[in-house]
N, C-alpha and C positions, 0 to 999 in steps of 0.2 A: 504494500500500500504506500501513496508518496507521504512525504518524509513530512511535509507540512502537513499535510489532514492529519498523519499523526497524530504528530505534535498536538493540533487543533482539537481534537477528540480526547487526549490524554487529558490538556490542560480544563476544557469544560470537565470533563470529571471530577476533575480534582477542585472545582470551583463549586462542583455540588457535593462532595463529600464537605467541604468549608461549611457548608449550610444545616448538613448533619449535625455537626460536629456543634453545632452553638447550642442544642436541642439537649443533648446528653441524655444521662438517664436518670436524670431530678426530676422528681412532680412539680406540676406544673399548679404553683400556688396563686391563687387569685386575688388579685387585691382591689383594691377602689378603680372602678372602670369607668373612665372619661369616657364619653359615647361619641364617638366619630362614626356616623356612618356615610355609607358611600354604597352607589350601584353599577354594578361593573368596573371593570379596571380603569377606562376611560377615566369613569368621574374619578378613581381615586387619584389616579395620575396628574390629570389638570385641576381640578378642584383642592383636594388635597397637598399630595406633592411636588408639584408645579407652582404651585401658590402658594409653598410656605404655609399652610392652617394646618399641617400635620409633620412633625420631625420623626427622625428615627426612634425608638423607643415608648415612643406613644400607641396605644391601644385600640385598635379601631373595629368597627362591625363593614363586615363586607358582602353583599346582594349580591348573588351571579352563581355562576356553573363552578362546581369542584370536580375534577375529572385525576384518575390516573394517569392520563398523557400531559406531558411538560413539555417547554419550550427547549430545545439544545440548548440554546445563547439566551439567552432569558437577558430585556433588556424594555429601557422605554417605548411603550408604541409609536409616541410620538415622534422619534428619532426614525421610525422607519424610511420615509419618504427621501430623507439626507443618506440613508444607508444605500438603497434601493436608487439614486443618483448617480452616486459615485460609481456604479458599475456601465457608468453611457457620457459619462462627461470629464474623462480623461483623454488626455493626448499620447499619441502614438498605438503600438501593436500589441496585443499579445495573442497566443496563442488559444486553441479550445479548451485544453489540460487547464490552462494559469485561470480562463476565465471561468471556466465550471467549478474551481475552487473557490474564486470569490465570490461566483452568485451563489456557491451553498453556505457558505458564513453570511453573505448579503443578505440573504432569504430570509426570512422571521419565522415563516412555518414549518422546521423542521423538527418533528419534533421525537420523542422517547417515551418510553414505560418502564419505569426502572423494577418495578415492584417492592415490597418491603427487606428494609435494609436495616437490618440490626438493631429493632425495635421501632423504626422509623420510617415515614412513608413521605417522599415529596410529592405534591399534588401541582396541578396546575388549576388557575383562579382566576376564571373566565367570566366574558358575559352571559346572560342566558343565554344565548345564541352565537356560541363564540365561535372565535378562529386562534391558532393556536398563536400566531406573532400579534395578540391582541391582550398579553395579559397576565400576571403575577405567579411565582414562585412562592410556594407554599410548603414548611415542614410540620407536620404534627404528627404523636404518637401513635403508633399503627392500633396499638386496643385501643384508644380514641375512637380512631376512625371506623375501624370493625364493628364496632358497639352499636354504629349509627345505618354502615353498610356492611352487611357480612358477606357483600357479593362484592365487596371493590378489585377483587382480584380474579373475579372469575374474566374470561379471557373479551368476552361483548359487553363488558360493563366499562361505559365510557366517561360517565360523571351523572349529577343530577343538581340541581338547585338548591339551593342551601342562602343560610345565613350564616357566616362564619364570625366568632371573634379569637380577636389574633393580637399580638405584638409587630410593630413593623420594624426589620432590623437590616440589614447591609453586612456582604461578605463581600471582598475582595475578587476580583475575577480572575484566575488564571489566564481563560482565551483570549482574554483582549492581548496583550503581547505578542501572542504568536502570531493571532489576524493581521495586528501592527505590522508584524513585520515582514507577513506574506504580501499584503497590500503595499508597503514601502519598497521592496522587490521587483514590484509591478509596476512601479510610479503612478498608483493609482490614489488617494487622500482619503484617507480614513482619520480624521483630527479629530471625533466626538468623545470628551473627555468621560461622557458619561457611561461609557463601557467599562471604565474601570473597575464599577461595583456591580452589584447586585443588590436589590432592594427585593425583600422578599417576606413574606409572613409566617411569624410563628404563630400556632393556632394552638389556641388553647381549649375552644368549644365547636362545635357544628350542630347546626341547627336546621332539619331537614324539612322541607317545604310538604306538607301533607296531602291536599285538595288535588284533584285532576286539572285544574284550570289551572293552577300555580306551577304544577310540577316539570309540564314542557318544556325543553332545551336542546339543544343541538351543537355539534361541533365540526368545526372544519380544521386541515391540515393537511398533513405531507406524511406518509410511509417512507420510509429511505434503507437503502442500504449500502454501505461504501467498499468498494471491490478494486484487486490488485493490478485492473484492467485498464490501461494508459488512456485508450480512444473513450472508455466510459466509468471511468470514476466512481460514479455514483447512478445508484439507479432510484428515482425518485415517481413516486406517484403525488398526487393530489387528489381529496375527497372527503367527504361526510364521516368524518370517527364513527359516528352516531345514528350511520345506515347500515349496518349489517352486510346489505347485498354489494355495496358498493364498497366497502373494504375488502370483501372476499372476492371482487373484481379487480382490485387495487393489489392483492395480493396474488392473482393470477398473470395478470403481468407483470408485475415483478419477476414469478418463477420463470415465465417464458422469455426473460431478460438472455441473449446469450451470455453474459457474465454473471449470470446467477450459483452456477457453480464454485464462482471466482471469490464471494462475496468475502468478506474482512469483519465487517462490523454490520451487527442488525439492531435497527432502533430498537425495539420490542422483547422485553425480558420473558413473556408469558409465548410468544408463538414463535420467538427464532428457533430458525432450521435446527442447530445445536447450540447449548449451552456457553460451548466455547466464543464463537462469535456474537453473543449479544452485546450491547454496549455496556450495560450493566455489569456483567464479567470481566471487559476487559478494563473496563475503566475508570471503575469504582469501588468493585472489591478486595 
């Protein structure tokens, strides 16, 4: 596999084991709860932390989709549009290899299922109707979460609607460096300071929406797989998390990829081919 997505996949890893790791294995004691609440990522991002009404360590309630599938690069949505730029308004060449590196770090929707990790579960924290480059990094304790979904892990279970309250905290990014410096290779401008961190929620309660009218949501994203195969790198679908027929459509072309044999790294802790190749395996454990 090339030497940069490596590196790229090592270092995200290593940015969400940071995210674990602030979690530990203390109860999670509850104190006087200032009420911030917020609807979807959007609002908390420009309302919230965009606007300074909410700092790191503060306590907020957050309306939206909680799902198993996380973002690879977990980062502001806002910044997408400047990301998603920089791959069309640079000067000179590069090649199809350099560019399909950097539209899959450019891309917001790639995303993963790591499954539970040593008593701990990341979630991703979406709008009701999300997309996965739309929306917050979440850890909370896996019997937490169990208690509330005791299907989160079965393999079609892709989130549901909740109110969550949480801590908002920040861990330092591994990827961004490496991105940095695949993009400065390129002479292509990656200057957004704000990849440095990660802004993410610790969760301390979830709170599941009851009613048929309430419970509806949906999710979109990217399947991916990254393979040792020069002319195709990565083999990427896009679709409905939250359609059944269309992931298992999403996941037949994948297989019919001719570098499907090739594969390196599989987003999906619960359905990769083997063990050995999920991303979870190589890159976290």
């Amino acid at each position: 596999m090339d030497e940069f997505i490596s590196s790229l996949l090592i270092a995200a890893g290593q940015t969400l084991v940071g995210v674990l790791g602030s979690l530990g294995y203390n109860k999670i004691k509850e104190k006087y709860f200032k009420e911030n609440s917020f609807v979807g990522p959007f609002d908390l991002w420009q309302r919230g932390i965009m606007s300074n009404n909410i700092q790191v360590g503060d306590n907020i309630l957050f309306d939206g989709l909680i799902s198993p599938y996380i973002q690879l690069f977990p980062r502001n949505p806002y910044e997408n549009g400047k990301r998603w730029n920089s791959l069309y308004s640079f000067e000179g060449k590069i090649n199809a290899k350099e560019y399909s590196k950097l539209e899959f770090y450019a891309g917001s929707d790639d995303t993963i299922r790591t499954g539970s990790l040593n008593g701990e579960t990341l979630v991703g924290l979406y709008a009701r109707y999300g997309y996965i480059g739309e929306g917050l990094l979440g850890v909370i304790p896996t019997t937490f979460l169990l208690k509330e979904f005791p299907n989160f892990f079965d393999v079609n279970f892709y989130g549901a609607r909740v109110v969550v309250k949480g801590k908002l905290k920040k861990c330092p990014t591994q990827h961004y460096f490496i991105a940095k410096r695949m993009f400065d290779t390129m002479n292509v401008p990656l200057e957004q300071e704000e990849y440095k961190d990660v802004l993410y929620l610790e969760i301390s309660k979830v709170i599941p929406f009851k009613k048929d009218r309430d419970i509806t949501c949906s999710l979109l994203g990217s399947p991916w797989a990254a393979t040792d195969i020069e002319k195709e790198p990565f083999i990427v679908q896009y679709g409905y998390i939250s359609n059944p027929e269309e992931m298992n459509s999403c996941y037949d072309n994948m297989r019919a990829s001719k570098s499907w044999n090739n594969i390196q790294v599989f987003y999906d802790a619960l359905r990769s081919p083997s063990k050995e190749v999920s991303f979870t395996n190589k890159f976290i454990l």
